[in-house]
N, CA, C and O atoms as CSV, one atom per row, in Angstrom:
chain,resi,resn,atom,element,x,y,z
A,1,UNK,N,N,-20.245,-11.261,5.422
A,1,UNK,CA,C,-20.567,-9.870,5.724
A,1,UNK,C,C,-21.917,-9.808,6.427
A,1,UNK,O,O,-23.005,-10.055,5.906
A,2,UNK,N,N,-21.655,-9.391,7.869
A,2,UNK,CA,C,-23.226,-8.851,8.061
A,2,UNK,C,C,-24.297,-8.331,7.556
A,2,UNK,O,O,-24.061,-7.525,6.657
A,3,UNK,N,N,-25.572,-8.523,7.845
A,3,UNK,CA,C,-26.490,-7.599,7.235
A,3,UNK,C,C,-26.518,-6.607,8.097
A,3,UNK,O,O,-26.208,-6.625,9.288
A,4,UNK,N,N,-27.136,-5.209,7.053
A,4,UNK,CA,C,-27.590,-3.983,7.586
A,4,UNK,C,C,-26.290,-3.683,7.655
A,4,UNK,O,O,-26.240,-2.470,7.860
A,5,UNK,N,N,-24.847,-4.275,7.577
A,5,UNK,CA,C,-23.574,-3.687,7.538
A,5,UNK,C,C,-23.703,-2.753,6.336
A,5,UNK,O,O,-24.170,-3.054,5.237
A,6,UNK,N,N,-23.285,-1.744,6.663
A,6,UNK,CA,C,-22.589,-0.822,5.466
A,6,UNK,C,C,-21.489,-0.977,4.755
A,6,UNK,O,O,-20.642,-1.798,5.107
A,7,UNK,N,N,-21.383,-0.444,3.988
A,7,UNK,CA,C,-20.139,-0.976,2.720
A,7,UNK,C,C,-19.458,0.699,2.502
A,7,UNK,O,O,-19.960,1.650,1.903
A,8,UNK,N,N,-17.974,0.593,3.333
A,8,UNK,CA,C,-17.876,1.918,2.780
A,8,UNK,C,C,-16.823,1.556,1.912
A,8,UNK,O,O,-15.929,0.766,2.214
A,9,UNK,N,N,-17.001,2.469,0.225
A,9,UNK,CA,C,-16.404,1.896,-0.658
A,9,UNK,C,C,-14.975,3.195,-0.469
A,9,UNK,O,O,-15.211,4.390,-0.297
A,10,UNK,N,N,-13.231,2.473,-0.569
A,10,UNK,CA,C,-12.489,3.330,-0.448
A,10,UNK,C,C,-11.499,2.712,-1.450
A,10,UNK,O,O,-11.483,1.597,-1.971
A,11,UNK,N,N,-10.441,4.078,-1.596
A,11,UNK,CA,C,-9.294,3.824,-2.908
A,11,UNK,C,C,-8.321,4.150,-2.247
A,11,UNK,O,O,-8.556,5.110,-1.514
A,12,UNK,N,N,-6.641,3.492,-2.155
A,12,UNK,CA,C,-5.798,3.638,-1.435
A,12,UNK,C,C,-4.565,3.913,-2.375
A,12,UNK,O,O,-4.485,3.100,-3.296
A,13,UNK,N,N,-3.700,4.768,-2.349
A,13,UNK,CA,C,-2.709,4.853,-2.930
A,13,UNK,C,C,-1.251,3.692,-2.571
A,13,UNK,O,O,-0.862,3.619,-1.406
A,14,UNK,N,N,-0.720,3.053,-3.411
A,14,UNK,CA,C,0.573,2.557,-3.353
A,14,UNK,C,C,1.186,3.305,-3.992
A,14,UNK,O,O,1.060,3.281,-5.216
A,15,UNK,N,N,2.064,4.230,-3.358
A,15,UNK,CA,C,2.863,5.289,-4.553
A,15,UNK,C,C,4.253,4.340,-4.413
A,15,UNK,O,O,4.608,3.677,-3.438
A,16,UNK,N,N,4.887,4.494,-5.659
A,16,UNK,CA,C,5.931,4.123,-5.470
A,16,UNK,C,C,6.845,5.174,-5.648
A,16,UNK,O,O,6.431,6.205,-6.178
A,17,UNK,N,N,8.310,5.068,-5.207
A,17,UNK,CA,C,9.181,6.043,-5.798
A,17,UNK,C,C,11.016,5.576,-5.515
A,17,UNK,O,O,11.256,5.309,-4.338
A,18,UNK,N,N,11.481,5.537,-5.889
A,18,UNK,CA,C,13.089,5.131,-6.033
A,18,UNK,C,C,13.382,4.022,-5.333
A,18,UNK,O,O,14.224,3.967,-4.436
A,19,UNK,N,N,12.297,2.589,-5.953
A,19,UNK,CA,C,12.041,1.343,-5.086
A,19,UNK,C,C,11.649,1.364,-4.222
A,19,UNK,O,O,11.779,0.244,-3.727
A,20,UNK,N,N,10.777,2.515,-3.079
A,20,UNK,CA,C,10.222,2.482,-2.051
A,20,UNK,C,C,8.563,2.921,-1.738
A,20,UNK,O,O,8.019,3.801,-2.406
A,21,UNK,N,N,7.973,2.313,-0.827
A,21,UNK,CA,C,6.100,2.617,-0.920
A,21,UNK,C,C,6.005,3.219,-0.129
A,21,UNK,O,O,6.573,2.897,0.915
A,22,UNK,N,N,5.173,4.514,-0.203
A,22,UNK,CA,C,4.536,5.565,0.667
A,22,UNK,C,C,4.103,5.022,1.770
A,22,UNK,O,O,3.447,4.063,1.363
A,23,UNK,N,N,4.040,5.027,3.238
A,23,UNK,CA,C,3.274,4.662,4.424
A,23,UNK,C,C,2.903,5.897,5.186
A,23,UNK,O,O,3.718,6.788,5.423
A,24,UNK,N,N,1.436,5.930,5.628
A,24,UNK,CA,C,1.188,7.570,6.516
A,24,UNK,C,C,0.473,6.816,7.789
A,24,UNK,O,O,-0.292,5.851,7.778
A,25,UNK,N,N,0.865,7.409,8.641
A,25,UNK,CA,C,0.266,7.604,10.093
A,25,UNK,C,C,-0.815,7.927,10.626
A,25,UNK,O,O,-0.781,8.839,11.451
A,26,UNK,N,N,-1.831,7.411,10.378
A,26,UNK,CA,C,-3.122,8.698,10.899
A,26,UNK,C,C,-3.039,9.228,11.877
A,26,UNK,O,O,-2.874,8.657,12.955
A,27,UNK,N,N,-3.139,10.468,11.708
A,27,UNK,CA,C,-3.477,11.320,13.020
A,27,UNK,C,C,-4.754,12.114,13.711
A,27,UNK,O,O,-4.993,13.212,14.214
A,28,UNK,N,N,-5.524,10.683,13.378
A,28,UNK,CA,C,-7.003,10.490,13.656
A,28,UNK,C,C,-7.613,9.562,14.050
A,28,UNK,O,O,-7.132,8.442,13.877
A,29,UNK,N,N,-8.881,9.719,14.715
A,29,UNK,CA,C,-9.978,8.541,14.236
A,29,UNK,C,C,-9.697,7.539,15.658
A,29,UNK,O,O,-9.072,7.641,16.714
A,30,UNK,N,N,-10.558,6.537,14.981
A,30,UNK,CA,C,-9.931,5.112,15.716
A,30,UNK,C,C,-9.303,4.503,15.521
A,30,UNK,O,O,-8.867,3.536,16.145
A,31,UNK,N,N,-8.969,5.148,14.067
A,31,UNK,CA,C,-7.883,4.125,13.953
A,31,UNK,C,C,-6.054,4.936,14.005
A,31,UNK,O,O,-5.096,4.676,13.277
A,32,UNK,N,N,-6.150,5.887,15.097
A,32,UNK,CA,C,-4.942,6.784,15.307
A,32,UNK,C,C,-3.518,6.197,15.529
A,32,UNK,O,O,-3.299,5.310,16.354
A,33,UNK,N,N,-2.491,6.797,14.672
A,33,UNK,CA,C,-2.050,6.350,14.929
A,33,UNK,C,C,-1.090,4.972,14.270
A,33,UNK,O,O,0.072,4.588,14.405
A,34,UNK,N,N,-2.183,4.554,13.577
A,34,UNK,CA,C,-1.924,3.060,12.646
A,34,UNK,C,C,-1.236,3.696,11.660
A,34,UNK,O,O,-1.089,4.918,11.682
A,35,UNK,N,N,-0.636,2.747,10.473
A,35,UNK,CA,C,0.027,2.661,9.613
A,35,UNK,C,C,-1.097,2.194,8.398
A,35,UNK,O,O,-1.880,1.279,8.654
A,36,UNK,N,N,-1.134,3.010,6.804
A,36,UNK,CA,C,-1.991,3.030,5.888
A,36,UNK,C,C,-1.478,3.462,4.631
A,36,UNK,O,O,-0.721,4.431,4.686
A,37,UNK,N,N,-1.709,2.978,3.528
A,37,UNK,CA,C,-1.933,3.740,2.620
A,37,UNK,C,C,-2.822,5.085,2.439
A,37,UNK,O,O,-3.872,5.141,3.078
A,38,UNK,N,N,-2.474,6.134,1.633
A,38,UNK,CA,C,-3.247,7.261,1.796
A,38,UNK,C,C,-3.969,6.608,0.939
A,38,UNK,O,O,-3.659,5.640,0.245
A,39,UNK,N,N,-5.386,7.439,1.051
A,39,UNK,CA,C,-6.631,7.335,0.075
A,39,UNK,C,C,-7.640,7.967,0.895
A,39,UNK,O,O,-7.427,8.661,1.890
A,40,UNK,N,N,-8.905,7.625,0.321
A,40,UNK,CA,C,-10.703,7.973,1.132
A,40,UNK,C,C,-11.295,7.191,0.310
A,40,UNK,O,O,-10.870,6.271,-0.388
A,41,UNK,N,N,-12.521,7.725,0.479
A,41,UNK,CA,C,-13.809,7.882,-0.061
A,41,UNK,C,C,-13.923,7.679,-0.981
A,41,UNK,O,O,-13.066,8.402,-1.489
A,42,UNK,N,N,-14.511,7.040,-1.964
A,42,UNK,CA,C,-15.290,7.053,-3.381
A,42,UNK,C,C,-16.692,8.105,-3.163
A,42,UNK,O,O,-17.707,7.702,-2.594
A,43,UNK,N,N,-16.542,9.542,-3.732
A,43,UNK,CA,C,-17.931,9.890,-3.716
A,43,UNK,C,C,-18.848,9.607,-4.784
A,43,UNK,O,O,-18.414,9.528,-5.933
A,44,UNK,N,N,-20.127,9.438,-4.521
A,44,UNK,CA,C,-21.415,8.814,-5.956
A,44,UNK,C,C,-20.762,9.881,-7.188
A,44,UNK,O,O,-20.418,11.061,-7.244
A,45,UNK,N,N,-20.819,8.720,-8.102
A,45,UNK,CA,C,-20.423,9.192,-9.394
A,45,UNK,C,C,-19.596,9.797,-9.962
A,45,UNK,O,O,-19.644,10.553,-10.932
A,46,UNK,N,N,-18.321,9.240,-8.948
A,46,UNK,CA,C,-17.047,9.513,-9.201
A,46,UNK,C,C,-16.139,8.155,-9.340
A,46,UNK,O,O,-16.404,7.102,-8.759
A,47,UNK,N,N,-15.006,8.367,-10.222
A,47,UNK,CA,C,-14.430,7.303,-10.886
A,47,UNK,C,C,-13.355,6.694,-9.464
A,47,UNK,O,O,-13.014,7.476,-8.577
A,48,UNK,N,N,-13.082,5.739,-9.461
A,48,UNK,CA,C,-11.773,5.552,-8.419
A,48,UNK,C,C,-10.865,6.194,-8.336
A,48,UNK,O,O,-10.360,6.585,-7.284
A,49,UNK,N,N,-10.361,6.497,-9.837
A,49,UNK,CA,C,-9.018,6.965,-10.041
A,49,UNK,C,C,-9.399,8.252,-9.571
A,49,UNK,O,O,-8.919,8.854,-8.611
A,50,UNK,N,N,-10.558,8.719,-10.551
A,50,UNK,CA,C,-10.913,10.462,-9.825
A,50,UNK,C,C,-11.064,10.557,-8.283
A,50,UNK,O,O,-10.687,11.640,-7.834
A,51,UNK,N,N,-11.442,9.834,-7.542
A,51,UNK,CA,C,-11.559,10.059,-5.952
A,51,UNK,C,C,-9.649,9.861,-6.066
A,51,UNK,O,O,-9.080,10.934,-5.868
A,52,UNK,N,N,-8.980,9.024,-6.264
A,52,UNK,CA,C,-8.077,8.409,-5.891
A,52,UNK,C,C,-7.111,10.089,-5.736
A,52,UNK,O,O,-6.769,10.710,-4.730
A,53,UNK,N,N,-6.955,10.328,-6.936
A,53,UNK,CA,C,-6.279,11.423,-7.734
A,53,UNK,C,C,-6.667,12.919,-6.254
A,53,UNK,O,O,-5.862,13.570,-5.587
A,54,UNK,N,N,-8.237,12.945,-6.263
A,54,UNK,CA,C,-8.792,13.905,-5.386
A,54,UNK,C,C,-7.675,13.619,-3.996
A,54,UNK,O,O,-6.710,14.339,-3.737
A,55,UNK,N,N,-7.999,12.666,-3.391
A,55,UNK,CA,C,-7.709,12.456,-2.082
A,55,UNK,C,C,-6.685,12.495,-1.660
A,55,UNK,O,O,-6.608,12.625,-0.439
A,56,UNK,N,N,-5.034,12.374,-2.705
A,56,UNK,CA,C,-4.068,12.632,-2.541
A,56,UNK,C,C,-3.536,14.212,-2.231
A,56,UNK,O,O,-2.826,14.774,-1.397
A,57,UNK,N,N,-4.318,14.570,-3.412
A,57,UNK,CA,C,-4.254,16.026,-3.837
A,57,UNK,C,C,-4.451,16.664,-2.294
A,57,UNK,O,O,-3.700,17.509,-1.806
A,58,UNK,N,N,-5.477,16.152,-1.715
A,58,UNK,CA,C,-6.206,16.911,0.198
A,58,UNK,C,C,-5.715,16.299,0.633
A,58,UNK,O,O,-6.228,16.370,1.749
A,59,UNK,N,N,-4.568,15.196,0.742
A,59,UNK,CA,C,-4.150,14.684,1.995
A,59,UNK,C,C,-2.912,14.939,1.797
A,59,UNK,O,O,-2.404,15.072,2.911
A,60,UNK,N,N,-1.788,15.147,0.620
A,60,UNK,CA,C,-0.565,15.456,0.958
A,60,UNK,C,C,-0.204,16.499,-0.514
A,60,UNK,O,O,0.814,16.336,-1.187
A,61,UNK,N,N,-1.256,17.554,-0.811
A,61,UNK,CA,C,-1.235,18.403,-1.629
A,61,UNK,C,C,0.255,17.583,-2.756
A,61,UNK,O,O,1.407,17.974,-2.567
A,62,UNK,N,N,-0.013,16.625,-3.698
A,62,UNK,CA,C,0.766,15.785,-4.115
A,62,UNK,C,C,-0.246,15.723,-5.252
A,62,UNK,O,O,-1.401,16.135,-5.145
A,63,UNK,N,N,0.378,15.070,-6.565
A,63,UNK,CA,C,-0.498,14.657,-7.751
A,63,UNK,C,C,0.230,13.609,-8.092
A,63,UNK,O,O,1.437,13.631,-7.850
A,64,UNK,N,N,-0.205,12.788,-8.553
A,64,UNK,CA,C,0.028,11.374,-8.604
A,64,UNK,C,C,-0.808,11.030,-9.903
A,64,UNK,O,O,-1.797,11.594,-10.372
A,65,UNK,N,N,-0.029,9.816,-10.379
A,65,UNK,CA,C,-0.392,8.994,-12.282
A,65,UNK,C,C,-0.787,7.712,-11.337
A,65,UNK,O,O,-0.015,7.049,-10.645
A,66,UNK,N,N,-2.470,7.514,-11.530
A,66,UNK,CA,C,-2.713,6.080,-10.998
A,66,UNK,C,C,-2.581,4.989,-12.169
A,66,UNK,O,O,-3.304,4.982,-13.165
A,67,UNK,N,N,-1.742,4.236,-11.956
A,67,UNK,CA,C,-1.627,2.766,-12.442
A,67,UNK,C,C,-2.378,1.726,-12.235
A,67,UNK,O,O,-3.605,1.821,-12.202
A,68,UNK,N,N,-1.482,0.149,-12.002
A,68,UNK,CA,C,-2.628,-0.327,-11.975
A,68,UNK,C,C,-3.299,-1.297,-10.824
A,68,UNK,O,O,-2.641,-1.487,-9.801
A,69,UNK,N,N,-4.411,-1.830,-10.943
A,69,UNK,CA,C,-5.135,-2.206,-9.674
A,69,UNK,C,C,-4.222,-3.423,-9.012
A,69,UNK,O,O,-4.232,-4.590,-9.403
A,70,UNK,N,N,-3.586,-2.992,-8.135
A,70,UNK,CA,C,-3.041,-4.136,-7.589
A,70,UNK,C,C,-3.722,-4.744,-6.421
A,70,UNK,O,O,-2.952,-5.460,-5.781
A,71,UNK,N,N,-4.947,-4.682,-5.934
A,71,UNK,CA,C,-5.395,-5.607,-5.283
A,71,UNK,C,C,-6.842,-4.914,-4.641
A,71,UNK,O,O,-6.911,-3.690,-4.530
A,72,UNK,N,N,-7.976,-5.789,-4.234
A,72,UNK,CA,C,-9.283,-5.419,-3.671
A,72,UNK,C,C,-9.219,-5.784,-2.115
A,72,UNK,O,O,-9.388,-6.979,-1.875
A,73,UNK,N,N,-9.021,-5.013,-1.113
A,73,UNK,CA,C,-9.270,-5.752,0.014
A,73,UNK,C,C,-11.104,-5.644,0.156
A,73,UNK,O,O,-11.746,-4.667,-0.231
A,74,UNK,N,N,-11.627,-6.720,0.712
A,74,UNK,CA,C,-13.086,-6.940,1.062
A,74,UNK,C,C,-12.476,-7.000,3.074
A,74,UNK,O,O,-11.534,-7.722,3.402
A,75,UNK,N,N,-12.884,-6.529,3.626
A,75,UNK,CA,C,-12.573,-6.721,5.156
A,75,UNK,C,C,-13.985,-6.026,6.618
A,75,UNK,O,O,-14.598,-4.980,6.831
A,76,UNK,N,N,-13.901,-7.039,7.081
A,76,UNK,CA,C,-14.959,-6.578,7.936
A,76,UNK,C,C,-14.429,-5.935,9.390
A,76,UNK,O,O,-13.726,-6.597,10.153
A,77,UNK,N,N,-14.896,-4.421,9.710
A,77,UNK,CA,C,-14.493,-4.089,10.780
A,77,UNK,C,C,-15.593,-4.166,11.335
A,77,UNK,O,O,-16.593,-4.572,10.744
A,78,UNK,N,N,-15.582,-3.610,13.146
A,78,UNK,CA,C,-17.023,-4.197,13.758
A,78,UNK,C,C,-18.211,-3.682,13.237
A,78,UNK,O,O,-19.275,-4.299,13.191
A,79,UNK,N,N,-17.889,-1.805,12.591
A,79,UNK,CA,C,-19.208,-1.315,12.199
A,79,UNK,C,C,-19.558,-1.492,11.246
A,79,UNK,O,O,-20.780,-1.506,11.093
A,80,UNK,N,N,-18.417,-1.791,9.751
A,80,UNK,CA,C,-19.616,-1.985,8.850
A,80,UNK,C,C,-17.892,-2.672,7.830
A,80,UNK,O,O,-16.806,-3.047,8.271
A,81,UNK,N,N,-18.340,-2.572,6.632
A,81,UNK,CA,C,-17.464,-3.456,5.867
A,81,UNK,C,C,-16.904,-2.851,5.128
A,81,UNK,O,O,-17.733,-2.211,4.480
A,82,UNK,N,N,-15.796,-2.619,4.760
A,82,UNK,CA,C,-14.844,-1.930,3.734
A,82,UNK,C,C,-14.370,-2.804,3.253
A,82,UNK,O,O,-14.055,-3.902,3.711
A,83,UNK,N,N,-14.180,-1.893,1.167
A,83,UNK,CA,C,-14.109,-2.177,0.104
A,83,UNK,C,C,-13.043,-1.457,0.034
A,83,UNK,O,O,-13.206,-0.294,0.403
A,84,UNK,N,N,-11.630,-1.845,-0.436
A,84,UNK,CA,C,-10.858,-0.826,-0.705
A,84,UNK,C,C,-9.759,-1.674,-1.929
A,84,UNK,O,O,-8.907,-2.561,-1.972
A,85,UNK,N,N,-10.412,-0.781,-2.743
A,85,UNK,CA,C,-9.239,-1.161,-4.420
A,85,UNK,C,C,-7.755,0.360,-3.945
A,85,UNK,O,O,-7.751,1.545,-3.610
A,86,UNK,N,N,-6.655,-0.853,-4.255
A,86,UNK,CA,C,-5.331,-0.561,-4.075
A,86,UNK,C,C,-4.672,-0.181,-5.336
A,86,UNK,O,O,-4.699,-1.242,-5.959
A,87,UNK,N,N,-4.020,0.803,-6.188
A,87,UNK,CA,C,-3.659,0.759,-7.087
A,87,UNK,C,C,-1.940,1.479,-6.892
A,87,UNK,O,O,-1.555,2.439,-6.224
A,88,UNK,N,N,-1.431,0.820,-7.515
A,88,UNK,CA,C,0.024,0.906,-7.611
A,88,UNK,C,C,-0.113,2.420,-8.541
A,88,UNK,O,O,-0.876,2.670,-9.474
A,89,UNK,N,N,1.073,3.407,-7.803
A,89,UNK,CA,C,0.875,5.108,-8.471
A,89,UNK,C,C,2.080,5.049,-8.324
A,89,UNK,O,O,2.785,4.218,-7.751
A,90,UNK,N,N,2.468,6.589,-9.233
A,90,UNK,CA,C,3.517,7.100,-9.190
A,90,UNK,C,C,3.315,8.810,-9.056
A,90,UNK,O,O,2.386,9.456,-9.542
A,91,UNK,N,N,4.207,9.222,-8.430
A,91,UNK,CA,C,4.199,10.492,-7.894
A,91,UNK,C,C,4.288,11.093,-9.193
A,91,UNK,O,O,4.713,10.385,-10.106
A,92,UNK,N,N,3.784,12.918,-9.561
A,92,UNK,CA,C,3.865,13.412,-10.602
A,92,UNK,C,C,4.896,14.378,-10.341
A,92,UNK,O,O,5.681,14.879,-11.146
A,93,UNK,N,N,4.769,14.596,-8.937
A,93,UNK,CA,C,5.758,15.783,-8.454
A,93,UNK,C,C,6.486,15.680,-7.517
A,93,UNK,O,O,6.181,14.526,-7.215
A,94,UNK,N,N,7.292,15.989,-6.727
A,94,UNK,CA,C,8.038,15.283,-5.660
A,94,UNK,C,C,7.545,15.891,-3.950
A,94,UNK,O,O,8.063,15.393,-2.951
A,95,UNK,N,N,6.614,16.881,-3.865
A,95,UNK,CA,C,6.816,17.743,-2.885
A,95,UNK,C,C,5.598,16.731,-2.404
A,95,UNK,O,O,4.609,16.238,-2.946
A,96,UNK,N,N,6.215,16.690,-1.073
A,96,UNK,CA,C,4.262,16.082,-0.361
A,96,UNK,C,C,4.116,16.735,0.520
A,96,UNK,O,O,5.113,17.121,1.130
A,97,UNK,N,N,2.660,17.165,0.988
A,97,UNK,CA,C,2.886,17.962,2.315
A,97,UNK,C,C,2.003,17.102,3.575
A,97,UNK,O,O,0.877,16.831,3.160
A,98,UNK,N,N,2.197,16.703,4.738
A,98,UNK,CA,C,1.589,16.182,5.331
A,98,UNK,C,C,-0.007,16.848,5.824
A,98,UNK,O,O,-0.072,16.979,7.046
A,99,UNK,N,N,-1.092,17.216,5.178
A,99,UNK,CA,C,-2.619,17.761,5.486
A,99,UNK,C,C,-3.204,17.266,6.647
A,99,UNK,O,O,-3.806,17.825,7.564
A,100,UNK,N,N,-2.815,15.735,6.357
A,100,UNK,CA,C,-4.257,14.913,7.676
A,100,UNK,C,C,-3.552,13.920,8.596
A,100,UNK,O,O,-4.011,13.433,9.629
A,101,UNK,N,N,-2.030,13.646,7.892
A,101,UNK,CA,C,-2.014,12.373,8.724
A,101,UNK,C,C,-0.375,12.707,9.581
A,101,UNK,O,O,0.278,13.476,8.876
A,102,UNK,N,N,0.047,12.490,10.299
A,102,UNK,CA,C,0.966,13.109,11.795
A,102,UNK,C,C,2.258,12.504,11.866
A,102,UNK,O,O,3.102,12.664,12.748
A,103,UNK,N,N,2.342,11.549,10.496
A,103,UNK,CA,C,3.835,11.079,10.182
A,103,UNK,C,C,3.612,10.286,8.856
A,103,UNK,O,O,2.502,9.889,8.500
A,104,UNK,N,N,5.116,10.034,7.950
A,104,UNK,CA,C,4.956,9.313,6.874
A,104,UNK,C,C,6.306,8.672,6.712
A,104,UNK,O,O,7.247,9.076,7.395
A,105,UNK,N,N,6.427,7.879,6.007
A,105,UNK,CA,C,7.691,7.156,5.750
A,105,UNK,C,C,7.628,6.673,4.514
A,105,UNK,O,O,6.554,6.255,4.081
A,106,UNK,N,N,9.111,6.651,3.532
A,106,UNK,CA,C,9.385,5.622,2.866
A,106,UNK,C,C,9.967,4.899,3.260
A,106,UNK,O,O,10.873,5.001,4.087
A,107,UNK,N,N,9.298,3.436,2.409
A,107,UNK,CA,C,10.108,2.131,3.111
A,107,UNK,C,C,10.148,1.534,2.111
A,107,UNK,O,O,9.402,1.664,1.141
A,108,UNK,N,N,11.407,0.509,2.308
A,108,UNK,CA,C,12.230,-0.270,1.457
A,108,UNK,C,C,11.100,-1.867,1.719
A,108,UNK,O,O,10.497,-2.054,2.776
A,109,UNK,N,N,11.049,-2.649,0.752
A,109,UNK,CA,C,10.695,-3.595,1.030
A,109,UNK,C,C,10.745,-4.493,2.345
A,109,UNK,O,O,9.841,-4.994,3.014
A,110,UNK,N,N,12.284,-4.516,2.485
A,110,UNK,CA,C,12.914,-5.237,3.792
A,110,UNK,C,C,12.477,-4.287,5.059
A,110,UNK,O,O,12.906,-4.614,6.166
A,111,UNK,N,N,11.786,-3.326,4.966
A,111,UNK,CA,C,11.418,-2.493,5.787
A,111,UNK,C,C,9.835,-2.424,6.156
A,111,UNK,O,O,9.411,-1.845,7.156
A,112,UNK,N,N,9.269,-2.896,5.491
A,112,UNK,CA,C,7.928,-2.951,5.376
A,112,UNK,C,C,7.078,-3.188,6.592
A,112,UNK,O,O,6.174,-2.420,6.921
A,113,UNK,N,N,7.404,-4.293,7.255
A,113,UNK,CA,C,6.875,-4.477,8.223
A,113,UNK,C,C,7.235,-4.002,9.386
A,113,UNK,O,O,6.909,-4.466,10.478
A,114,UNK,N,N,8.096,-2.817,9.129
A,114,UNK,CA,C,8.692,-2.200,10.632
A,114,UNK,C,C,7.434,-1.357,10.895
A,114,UNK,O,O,7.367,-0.991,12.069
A,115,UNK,N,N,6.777,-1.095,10.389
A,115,UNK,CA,C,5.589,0.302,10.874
A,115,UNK,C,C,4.451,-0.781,11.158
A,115,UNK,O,O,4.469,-1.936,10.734
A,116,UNK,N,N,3.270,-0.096,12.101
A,116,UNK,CA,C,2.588,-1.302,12.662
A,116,UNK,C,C,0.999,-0.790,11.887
A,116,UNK,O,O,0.349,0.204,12.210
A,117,UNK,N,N,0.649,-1.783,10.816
A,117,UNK,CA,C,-0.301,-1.742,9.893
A,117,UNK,C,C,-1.379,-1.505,10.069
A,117,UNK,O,O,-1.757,-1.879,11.179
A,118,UNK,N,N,-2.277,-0.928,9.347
A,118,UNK,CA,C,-3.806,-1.094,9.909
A,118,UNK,C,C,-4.396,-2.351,9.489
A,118,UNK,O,O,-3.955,-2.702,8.395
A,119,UNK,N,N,-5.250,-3.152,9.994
A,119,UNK,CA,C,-5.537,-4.562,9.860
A,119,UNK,C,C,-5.553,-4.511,8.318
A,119,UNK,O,O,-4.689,-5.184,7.757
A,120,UNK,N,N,-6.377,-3.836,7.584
A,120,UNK,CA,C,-7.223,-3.781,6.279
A,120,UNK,C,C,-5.838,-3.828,5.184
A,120,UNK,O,O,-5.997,-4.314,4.065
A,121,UNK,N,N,-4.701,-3.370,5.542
A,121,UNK,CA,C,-3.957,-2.977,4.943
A,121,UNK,C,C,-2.741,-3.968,4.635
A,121,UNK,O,O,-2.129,-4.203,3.594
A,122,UNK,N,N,-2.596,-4.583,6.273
A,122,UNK,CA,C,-2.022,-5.799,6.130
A,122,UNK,C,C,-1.817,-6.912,4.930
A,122,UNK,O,O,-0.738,-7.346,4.529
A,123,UNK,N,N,-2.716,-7.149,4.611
A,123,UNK,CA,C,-3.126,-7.800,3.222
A,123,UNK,C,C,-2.642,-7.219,1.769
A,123,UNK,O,O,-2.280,-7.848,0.775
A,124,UNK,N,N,-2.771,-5.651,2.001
A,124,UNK,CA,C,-2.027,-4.953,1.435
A,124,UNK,C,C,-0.697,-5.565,1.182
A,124,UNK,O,O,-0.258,-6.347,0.338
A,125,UNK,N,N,-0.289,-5.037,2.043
A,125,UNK,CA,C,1.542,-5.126,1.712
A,125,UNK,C,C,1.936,-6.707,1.527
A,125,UNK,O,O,2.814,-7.093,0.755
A,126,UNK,N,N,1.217,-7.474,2.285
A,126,UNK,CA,C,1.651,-8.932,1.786
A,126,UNK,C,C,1.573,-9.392,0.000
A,126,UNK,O,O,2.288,-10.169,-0.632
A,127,UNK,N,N,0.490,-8.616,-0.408
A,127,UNK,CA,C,-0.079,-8.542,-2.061
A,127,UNK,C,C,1.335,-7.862,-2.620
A,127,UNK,O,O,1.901,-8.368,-3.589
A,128,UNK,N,N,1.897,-6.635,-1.924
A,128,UNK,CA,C,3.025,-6.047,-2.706
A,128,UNK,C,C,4.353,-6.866,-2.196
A,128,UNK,O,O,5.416,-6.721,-2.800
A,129,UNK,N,N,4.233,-7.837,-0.922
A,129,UNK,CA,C,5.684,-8.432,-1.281
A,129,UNK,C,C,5.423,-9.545,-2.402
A,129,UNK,O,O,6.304,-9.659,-3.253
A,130,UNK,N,N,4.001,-10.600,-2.513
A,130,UNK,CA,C,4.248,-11.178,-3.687
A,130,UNK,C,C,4.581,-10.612,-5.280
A,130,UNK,O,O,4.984,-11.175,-6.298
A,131,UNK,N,N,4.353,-9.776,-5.084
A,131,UNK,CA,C,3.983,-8.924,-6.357
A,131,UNK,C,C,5.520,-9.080,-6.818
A,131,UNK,O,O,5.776,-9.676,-7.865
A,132,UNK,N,N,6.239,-8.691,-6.249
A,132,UNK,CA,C,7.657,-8.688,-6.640
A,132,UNK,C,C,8.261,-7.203,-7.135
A,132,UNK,O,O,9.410,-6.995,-7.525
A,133,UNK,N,N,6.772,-5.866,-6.967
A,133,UNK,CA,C,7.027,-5.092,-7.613
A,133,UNK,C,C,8.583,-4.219,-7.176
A,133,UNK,O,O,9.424,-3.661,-7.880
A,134,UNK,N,N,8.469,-4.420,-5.703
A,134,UNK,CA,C,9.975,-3.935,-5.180
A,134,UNK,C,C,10.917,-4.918,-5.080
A,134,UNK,O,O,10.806,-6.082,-4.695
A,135,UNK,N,N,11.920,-4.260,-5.504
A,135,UNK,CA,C,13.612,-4.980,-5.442
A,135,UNK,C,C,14.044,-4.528,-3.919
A,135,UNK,O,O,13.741,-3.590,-3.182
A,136,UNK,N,N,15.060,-5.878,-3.811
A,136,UNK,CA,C,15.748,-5.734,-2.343
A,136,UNK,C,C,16.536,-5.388,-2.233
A,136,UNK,O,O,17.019,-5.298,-1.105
């Protein structure tokens, strides 16, 4: 990790639901466009799960039961370095509404790699095919 890099610390949802994982589109940024788990921000003196729980809630007015940590990506982009703990969720309610991001999909395991990843995330889904948590 560079110095003087920043560390932005973030929490990503793996929702699961009838054997399949949430994927959203950003419809932002630089990174527009890509394929992600939803999540944000950790704000100071807030718990993961509490940002985690928050960020769903503003990005697809959805409530979600966070489970458990299925993986830390550490990854360096050019400006600064992201921290992002992944935790395997389950939806509380079924309705999602799209807030921030310009498409979403469920996907089947064998499907996974059809949407084109954001680097950080990549690592992601390789963690959930070992995992074994989805059936084929």
């Amino acid at each position: 990790m560079g110095k003087n890099m920043k560390t932005i610390n973030v929490v990503a949802a793996v929702i699961i639901h009838n054997n399949r994982i949430f994927a959203t589109q950003r419809g932002y940024g630089d990174f527009k466009d890509g394929w992600e788990f939803p999540g944000g921000k950790v704000e100071s003196g807030e718990t993961n799960e509490a940002a985690l729980m928050r960020e769903i809630k503003e990005e697809l007015n959805a409530a979600i039961v966070v489970g458990k940590l299925l993986h830390v990506v550490e990854y360096d982009y050019p400006k600064f370095h992201l921290t992002m703990h992944c935790y395997i969720c389950s939806l509380e309610s079924n309705n999602i509404v799209l807030n921030e991001h310009e498409a979403a999909k469920w996907l089947k395991i064998d499907e996974i790699d059809s949407v084109d990843w954001l680097p950080a995330d990549v690592e992601v889904v390789d963690k959930l095919k070992d995992a074994g948590i989805l059936k084929m």
